[in-house]
MDTraj code that builds the backbone (N, CA, C; nanometers):
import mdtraj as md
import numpy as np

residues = "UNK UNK UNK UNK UNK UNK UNK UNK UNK UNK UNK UNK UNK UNK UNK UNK UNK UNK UNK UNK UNK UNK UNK UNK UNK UNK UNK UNK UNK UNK UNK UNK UNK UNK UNK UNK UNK UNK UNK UNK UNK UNK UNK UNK UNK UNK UNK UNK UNK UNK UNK UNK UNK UNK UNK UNK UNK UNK UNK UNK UNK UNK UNK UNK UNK UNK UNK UNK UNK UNK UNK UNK UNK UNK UNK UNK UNK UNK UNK UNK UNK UNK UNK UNK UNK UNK UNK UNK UNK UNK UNK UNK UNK UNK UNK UNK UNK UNK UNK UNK UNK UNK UNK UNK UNK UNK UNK UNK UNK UNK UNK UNK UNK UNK UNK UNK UNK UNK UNK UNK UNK UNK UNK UNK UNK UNK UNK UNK UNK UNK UNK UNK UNK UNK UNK UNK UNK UNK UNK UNK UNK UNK UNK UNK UNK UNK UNK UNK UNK UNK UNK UNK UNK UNK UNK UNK UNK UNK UNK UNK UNK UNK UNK UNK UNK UNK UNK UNK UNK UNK UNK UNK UNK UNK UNK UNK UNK UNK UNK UNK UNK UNK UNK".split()
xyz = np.array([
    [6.5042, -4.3798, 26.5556],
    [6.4237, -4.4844, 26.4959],
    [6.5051, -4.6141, 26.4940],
    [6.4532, -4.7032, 26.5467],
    [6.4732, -4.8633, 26.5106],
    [6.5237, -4.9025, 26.3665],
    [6.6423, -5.0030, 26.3665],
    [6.6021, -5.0441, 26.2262],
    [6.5541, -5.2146, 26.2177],
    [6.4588, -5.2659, 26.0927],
    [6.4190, -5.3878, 26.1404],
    [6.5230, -5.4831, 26.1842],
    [6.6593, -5.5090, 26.1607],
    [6.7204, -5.6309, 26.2778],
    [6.7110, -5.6192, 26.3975],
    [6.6659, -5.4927, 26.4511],
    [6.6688, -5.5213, 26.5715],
    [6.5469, -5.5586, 26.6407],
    [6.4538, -5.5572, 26.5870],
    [6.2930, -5.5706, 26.6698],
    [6.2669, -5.7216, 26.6519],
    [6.2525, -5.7880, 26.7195],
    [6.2163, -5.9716, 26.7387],
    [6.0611, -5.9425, 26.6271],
    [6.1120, -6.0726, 26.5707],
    [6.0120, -6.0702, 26.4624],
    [5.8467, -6.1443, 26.5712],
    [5.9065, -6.2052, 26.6915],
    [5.7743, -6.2468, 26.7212],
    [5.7289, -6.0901, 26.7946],
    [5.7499, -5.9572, 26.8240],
    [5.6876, -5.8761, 26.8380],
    [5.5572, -5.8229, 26.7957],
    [5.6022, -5.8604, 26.6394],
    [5.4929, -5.8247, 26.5191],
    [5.4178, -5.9289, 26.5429],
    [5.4148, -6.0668, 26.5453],
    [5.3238, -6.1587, 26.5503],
    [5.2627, -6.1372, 26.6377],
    [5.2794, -6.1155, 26.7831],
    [5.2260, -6.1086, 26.9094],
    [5.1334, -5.9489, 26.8736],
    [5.1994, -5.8739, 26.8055],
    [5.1081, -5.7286, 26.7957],
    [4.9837, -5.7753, 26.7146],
    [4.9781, -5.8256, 26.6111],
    [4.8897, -5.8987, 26.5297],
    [4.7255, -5.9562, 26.6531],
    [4.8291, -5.9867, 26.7245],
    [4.6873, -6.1145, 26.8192],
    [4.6795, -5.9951, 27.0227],
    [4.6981, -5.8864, 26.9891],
    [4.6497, -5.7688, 27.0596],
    [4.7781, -5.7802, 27.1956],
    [4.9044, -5.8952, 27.1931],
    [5.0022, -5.9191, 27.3159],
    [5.0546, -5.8230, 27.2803],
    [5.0963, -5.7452, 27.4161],
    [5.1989, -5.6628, 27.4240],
    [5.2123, -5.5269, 27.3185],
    [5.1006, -5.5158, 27.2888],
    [5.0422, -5.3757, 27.2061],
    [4.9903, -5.2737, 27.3407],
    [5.0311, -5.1384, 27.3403],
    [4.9863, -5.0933, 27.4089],
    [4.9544, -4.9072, 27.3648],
    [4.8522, -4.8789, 27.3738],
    [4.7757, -4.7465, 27.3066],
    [4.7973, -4.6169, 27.4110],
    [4.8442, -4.5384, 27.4110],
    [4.8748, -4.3989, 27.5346],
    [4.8577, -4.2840, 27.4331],
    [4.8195, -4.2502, 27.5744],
    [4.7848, -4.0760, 27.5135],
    [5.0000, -4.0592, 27.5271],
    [5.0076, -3.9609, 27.4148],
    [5.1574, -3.8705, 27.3764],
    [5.1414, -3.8373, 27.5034],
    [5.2910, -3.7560, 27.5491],
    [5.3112, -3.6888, 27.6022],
    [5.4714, -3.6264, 27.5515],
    [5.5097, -3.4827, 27.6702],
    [5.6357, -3.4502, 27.6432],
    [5.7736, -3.5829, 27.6092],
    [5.7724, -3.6485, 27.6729],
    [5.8509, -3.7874, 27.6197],
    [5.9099, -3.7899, 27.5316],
    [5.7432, -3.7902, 27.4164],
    [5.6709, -3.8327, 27.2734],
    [5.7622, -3.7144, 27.1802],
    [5.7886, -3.6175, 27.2254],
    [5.8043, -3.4617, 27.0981],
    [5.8758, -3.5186, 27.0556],
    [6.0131, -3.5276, 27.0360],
    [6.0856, -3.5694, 26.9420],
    [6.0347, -3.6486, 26.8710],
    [5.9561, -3.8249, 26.8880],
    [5.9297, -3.9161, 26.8000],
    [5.7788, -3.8495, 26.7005],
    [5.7160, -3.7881, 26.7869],
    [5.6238, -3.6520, 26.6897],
    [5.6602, -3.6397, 26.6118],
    [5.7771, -3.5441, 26.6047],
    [5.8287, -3.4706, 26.5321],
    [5.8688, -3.5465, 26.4363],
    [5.9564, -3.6366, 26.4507],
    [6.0421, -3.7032, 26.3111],
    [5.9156, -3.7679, 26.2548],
    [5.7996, -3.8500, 26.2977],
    [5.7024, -3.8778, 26.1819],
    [5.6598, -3.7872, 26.1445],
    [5.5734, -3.6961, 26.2061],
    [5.5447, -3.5855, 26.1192],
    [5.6166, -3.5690, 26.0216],
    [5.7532, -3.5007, 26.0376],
    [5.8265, -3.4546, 25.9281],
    [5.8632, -3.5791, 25.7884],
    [5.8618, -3.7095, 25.8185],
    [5.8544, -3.7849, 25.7322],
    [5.7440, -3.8097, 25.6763],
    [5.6342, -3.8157, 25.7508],
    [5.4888, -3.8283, 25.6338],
    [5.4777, -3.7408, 25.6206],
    [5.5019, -3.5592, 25.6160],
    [5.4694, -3.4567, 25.5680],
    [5.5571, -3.4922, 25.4026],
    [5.6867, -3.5180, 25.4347],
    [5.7735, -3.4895, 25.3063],
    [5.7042, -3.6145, 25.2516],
    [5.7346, -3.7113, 25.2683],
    [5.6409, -3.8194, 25.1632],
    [5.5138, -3.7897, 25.0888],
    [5.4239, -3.7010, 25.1645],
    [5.3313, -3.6934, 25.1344],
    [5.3122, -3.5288, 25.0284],
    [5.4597, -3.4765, 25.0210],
    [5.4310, -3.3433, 24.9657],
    [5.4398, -3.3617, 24.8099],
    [5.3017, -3.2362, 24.7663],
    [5.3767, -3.3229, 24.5880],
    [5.5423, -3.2455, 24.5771],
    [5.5449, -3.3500, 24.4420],
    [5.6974, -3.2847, 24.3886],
    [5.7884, -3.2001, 24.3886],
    [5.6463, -3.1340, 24.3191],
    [5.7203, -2.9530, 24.3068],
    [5.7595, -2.8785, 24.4390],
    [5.6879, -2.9193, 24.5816],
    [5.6974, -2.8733, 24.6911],
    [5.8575, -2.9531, 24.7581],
    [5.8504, -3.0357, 24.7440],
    [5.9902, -3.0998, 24.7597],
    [6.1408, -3.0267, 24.7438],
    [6.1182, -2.9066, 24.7149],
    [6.2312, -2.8165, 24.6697],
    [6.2626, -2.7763, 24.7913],
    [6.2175, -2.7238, 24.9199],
    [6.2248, -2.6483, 25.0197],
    [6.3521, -2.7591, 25.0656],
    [6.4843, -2.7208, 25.1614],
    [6.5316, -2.8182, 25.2369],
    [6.4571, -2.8536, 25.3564],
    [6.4859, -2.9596, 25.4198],
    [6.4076, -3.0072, 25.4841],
    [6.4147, -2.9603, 25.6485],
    [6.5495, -2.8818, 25.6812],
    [6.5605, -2.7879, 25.7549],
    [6.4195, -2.7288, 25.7772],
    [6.3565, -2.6644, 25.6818],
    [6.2730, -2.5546, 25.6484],
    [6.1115, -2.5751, 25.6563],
    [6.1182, -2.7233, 25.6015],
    [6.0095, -2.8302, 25.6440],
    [6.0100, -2.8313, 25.8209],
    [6.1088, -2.8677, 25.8716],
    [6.0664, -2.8915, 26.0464],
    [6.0300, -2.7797, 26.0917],
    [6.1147, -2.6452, 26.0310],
    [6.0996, -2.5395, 26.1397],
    [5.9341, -2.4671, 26.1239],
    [5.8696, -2.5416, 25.9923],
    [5.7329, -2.4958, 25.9310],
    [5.6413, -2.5710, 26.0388],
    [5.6919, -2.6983, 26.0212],
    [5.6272, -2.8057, 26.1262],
    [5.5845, -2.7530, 26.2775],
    [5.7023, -2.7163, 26.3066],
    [5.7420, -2.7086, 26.4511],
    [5.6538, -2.5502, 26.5133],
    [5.6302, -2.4742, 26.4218],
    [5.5401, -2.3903, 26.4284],
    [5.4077, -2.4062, 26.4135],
    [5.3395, -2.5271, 26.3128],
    [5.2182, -2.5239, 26.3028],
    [5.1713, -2.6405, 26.3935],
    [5.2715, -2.7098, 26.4510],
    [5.2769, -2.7997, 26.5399],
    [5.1917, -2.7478, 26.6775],
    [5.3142, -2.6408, 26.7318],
    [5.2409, -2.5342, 26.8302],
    [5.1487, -2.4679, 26.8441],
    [5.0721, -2.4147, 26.6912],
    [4.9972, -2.3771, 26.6932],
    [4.8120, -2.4400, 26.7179],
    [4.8657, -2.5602, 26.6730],
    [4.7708, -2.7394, 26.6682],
    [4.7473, -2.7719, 26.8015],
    [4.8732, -2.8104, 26.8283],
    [4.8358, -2.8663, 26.9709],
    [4.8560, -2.8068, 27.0766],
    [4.8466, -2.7147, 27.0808],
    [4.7777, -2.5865, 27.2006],
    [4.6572, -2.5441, 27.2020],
    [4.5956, -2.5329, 27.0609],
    [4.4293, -2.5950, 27.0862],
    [4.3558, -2.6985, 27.1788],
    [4.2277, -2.6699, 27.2330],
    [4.1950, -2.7735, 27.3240],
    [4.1622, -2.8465, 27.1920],
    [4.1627, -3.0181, 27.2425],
    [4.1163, -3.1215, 27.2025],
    [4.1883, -3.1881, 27.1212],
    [4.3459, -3.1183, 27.0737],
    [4.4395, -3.1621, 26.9968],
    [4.4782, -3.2532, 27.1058],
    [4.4911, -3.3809, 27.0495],
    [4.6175, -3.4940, 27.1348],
    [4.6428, -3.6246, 27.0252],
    [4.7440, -3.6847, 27.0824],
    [4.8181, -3.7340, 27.0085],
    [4.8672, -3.8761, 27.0928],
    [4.8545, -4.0175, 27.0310],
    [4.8199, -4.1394, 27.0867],
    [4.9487, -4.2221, 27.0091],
    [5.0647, -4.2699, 27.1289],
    [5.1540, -4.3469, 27.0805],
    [5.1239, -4.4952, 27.1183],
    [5.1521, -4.5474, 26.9806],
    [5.1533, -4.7546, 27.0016],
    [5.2575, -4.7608, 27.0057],
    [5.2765, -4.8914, 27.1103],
    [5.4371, -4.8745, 27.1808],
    [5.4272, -5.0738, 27.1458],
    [5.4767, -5.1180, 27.1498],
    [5.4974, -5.3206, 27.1436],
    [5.5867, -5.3470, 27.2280],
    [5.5693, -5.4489, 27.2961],
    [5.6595, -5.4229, 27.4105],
    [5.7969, -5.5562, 27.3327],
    [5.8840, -5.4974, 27.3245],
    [6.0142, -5.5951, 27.2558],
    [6.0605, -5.6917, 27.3571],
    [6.0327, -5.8200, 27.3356],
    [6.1031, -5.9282, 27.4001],
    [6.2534, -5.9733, 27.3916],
    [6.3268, -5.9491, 27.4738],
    [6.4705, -5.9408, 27.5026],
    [6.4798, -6.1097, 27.5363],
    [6.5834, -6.1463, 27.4262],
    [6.6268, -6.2822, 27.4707],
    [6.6876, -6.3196, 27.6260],
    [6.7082, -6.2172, 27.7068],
    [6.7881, -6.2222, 27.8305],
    [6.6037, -6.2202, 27.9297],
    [6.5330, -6.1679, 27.9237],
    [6.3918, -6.1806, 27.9765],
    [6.3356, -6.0656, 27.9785],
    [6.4559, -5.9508, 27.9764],
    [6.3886, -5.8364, 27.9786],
    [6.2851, -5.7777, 27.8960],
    [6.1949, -5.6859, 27.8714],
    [6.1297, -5.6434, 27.7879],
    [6.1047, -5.4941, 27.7869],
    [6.1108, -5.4267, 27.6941],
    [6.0750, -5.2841, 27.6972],
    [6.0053, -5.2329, 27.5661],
    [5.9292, -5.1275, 27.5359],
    [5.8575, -5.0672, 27.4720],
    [5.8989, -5.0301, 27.4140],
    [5.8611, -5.0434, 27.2825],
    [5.9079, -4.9359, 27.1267],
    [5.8133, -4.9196, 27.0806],
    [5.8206, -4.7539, 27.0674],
    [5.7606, -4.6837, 27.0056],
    [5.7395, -4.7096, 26.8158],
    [5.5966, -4.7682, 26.8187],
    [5.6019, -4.7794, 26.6925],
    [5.4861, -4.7235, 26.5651],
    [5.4238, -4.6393, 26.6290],
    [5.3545, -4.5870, 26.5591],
    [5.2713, -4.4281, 26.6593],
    [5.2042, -4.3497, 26.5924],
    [5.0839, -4.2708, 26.6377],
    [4.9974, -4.1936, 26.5458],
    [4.9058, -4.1245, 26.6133],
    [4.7789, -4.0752, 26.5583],
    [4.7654, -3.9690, 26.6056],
    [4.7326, -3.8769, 26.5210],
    [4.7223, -3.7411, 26.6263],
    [4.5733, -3.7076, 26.5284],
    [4.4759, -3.6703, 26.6713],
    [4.3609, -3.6307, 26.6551],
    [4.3229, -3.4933, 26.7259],
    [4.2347, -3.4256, 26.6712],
    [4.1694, -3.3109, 26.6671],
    [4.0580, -3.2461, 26.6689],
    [4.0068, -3.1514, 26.6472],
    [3.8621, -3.1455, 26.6494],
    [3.8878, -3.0616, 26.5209],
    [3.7467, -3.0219, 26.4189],
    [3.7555, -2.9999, 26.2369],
    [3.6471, -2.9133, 26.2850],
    [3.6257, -2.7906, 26.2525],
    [3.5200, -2.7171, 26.2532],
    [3.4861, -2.6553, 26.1356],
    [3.3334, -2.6860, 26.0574],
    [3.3534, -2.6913, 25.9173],
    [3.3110, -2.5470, 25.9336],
    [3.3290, -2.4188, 25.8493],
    [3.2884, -2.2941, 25.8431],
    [3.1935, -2.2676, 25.7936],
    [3.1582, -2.3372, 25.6522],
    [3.0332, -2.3476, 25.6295],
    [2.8964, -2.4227, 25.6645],
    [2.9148, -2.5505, 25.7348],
    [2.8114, -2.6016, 25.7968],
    [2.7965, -2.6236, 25.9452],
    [2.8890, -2.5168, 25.9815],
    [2.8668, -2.5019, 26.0959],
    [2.9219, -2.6586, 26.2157],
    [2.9146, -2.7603, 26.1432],
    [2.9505, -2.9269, 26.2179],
    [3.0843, -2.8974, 26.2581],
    [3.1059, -2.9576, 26.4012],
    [3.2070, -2.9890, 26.4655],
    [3.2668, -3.1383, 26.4445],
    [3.3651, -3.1990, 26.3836],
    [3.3518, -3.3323, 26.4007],
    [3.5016, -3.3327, 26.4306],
    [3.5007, -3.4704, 26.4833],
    [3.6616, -3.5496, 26.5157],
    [3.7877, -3.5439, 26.3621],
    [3.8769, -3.5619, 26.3870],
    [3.9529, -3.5188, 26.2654],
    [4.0806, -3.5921, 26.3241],
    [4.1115, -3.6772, 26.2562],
    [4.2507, -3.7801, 26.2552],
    [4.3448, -3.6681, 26.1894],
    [4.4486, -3.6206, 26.2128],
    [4.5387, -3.5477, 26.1091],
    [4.6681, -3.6247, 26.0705],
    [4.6868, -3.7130, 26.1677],
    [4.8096, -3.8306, 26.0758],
    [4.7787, -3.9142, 26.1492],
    [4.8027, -4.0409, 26.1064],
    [4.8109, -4.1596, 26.1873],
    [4.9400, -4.2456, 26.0779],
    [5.0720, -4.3183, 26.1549],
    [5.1425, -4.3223, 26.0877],
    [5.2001, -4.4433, 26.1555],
    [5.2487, -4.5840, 26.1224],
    [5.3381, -4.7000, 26.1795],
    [5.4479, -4.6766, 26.1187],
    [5.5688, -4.6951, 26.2220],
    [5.6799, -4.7198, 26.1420],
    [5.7316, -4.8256, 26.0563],
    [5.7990, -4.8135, 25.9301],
    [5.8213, -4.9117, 25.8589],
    [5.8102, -5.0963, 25.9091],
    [5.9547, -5.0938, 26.0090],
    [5.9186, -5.2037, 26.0300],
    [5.8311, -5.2840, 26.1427],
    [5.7303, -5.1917, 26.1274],
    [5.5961, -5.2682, 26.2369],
    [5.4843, -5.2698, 26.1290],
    [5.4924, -5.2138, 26.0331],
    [5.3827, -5.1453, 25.9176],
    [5.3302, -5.3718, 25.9128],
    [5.2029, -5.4229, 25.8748],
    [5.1506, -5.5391, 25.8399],
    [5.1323, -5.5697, 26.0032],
    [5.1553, -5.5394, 26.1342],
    [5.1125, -5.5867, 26.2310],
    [4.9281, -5.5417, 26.2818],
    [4.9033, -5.4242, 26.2182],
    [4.7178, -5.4535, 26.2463],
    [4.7534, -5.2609, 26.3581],
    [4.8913, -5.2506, 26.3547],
    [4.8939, -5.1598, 26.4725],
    [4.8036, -5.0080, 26.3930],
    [4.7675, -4.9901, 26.3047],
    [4.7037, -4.8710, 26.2207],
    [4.5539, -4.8876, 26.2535],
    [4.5161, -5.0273, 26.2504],
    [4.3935, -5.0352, 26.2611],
    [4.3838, -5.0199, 26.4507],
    [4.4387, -5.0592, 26.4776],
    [4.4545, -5.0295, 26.6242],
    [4.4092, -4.8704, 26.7006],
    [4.5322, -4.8451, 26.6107],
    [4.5337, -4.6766, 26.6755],
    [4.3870, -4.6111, 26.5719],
    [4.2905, -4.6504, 26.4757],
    [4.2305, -4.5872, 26.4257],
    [4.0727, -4.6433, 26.5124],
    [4.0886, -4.7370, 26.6030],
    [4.0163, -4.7701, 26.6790],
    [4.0048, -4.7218, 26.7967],
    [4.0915, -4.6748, 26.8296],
    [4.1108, -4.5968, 26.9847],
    [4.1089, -4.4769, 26.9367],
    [4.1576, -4.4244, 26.8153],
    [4.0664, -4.2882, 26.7955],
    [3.9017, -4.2816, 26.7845],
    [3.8568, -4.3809, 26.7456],
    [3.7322, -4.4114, 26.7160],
    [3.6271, -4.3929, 26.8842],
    [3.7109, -4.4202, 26.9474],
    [3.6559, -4.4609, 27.0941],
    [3.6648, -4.3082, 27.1606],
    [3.8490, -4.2862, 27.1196],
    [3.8143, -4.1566, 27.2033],
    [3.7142, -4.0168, 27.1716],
    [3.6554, -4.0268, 27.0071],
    [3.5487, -3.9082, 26.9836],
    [3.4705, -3.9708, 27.0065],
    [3.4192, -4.0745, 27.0020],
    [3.2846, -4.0806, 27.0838],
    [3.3046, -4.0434, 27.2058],
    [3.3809, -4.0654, 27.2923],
    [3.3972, -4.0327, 27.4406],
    [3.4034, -3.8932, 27.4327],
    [3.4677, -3.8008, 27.3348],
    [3.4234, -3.6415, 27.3284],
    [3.3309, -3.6259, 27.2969],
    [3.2480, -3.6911, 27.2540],
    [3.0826, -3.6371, 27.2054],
    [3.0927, -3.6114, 27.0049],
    [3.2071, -3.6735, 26.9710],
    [3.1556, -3.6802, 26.7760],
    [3.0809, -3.7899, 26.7673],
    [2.9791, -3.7046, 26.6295],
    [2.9315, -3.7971, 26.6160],
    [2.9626, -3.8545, 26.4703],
    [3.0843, -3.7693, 26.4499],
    [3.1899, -3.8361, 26.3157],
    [3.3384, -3.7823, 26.2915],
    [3.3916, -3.8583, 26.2307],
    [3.5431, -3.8438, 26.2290],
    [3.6164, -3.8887, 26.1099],
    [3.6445, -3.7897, 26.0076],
    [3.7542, -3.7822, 25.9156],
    [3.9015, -3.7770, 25.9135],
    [3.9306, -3.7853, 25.8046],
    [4.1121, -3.7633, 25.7866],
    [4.1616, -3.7478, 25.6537],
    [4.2257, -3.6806, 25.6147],
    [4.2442, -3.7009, 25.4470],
    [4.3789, -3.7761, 25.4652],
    [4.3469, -3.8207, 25.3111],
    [4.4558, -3.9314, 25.2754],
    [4.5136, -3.9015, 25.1172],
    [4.6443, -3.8716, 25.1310],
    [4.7379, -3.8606, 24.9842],
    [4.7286, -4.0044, 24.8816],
    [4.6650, -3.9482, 24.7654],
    [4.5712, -4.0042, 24.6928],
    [4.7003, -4.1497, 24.6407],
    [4.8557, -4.1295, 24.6718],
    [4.9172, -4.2419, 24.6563],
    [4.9221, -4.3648, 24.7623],
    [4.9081, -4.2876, 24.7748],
    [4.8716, -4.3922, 24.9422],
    [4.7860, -4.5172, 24.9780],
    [4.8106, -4.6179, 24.8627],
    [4.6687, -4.7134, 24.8281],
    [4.6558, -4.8038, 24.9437],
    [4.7644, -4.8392, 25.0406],
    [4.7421, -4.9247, 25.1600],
    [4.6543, -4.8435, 25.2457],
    [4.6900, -4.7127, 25.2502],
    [4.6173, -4.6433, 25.3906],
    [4.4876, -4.6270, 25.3467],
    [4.4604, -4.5922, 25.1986],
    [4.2979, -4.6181, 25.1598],
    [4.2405, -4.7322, 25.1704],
    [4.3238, -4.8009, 25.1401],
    [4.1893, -4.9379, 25.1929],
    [4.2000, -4.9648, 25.2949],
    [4.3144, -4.9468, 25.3872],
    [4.2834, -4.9685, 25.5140],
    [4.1142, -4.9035, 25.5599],
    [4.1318, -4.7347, 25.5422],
    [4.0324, -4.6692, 25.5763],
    [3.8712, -4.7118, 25.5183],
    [3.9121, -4.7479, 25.4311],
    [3.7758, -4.7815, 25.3730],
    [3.6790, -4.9022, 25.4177],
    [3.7875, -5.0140, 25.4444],
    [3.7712, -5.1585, 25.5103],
    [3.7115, -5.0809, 25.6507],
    [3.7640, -4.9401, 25.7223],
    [3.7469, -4.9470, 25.8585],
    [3.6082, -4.8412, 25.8254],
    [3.5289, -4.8272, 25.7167],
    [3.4260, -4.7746, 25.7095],
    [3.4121, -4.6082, 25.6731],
    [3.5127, -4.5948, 25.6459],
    [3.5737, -4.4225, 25.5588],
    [3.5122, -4.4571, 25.4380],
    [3.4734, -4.2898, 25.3781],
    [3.3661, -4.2964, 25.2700],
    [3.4071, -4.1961, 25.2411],
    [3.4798, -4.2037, 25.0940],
    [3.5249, -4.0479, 24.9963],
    [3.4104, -3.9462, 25.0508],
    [3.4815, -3.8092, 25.0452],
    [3.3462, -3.7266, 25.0469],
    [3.4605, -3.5937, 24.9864],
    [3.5386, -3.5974, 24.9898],
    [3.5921, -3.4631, 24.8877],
    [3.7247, -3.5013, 24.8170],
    [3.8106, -3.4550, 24.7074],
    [3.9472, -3.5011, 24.6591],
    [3.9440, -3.3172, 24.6023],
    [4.1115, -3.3533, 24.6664],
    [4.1805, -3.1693, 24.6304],
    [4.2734, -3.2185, 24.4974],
    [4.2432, -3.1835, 24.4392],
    [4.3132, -3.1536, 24.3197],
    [4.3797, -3.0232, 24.2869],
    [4.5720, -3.0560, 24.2102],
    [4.6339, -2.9503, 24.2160],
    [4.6664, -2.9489, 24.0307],
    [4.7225, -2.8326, 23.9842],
    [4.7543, -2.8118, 23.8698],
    [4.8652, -2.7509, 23.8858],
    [5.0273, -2.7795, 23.8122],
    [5.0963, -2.7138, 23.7914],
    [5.0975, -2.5836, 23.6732],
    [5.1106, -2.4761, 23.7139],
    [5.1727, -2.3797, 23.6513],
    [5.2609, -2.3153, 23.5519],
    [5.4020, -2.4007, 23.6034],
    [5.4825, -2.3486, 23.5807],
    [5.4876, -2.4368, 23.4535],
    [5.6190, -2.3319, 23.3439],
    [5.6086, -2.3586, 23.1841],
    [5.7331, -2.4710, 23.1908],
])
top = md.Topology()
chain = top.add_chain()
for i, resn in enumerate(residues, 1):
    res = top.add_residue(resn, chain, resSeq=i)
    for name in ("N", "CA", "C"):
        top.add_atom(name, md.element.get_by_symbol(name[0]), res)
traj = md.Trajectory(xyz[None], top)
C-alpha cells in the first residue's frame, strides 16, 4: 500500500473530473491487493468482541471463504487504478480501490439479485468520487447480467459509506442486530 506523500495530490483532483481513473475487471495480478483490503475492511468492520482472533487467523478464514466465493460463477471483482503523474513525464497506475460483486440468491423468495460484497478506496484516494465510480460500474455490470437489483450490507458505523449509498439510491430493507452474552 501507498502512503499519502507519495501520490500527487493533482491525481485526486483529476480522479474527481473522470482523468486518468480507470475501472478493470481483477485479475490474478489483483490477489494480493484483494486480499489485504479484504482483510482490513473485514477487521474494521468486525464487532469488538470478535477482534480477539489474531489476525493471522482472520486471513487464513479469508483466504478460504475467499476460494470458496470466487470460484462461484458470477463472483468478480473490479480494480480502480488513477494513473499517478510522475514529475519526470512518466505515469503509472495505482491501485486504489475495488468492489467485488456477486450474485445473492434469496432462499426464501426464491429472487436472484446482484450483491456488492465490499467495495472499498484506499485511505488516501478516499473524497476523490472513486466509490461512487466503482458502485456505478457495478451498477452497469448487473444490468449487463440480467439483475434487476443489487444490494450490499453496510456496518452500521460506517456513516460515509451510508450516505454515500443512499445518495446513490440504496434503501434500508433489513439491520442485523447482535447481543452480547457474556457476564
Amino acid at each position: 500500500m501507498r502512503n499519502q506523500s507519495s501520490i500527487s495530490s493533482e491525481s485526486c483532483a483529476r480522479a474527481q473530473h473522470n482523468h486518468l481513473v480507470l475501472i478493470r475487471r481483477g485479475d490474478e495480478r489483483d490477489a494480493e491487493f484483494f486480499l489485504e483490503i479484504e482483510e482490513q475492511t473485514t477487521w474494521e468492520n468486525l464487532p469488538p468482541d470478535a477482534r480477539q482472533m489474531p489476525r493471522e487467523a482472520l486471513r487464513e478464514k479469508l483466504l478460504e471463504t475467499h476460494g470458496l466465493l470466487l470460484s462461484c460463477p458470477g463472483n468478480v471483482f473490479f480494480i480502480a487504478e488513477i494513473m499517478d503523474e510522475k514529475k519526470d513525464g512518466n505515469s503509472q497506475p495505482l491501485r486504489a480501490g475495488l468492489l467485488w460483486f456477486g450474485p445473492c440468491h434469496n432462499a426464501i423468495t426464491g429472487d436472484h439479485d446482484g450483491w456488492i460484497y465490499n467495495v472499498t478506496v484506499l485511505p488516501e484516494f478516499r473524497g476523490c468520487g472513486l466509490a461512487k465510480k466503482l458502485m456505478a460500474h457495478a451498477e452497469v455490470h448487473a444490468r449487463q447480467e440480467g439483475y434487476s437489483v443489487i444490494g450490499l450490507s453496510v456496518a452500521t458505523h460506517n456513516e460515509i459509506a451510508r450516505e454515500l449509498y443512499i445518495k446513490s439510491g440504496y434503501e434500508p430493507s433489513n439491520i442485523l442486530m447482535r447481543k452480547s452474552l457474556a457476564t
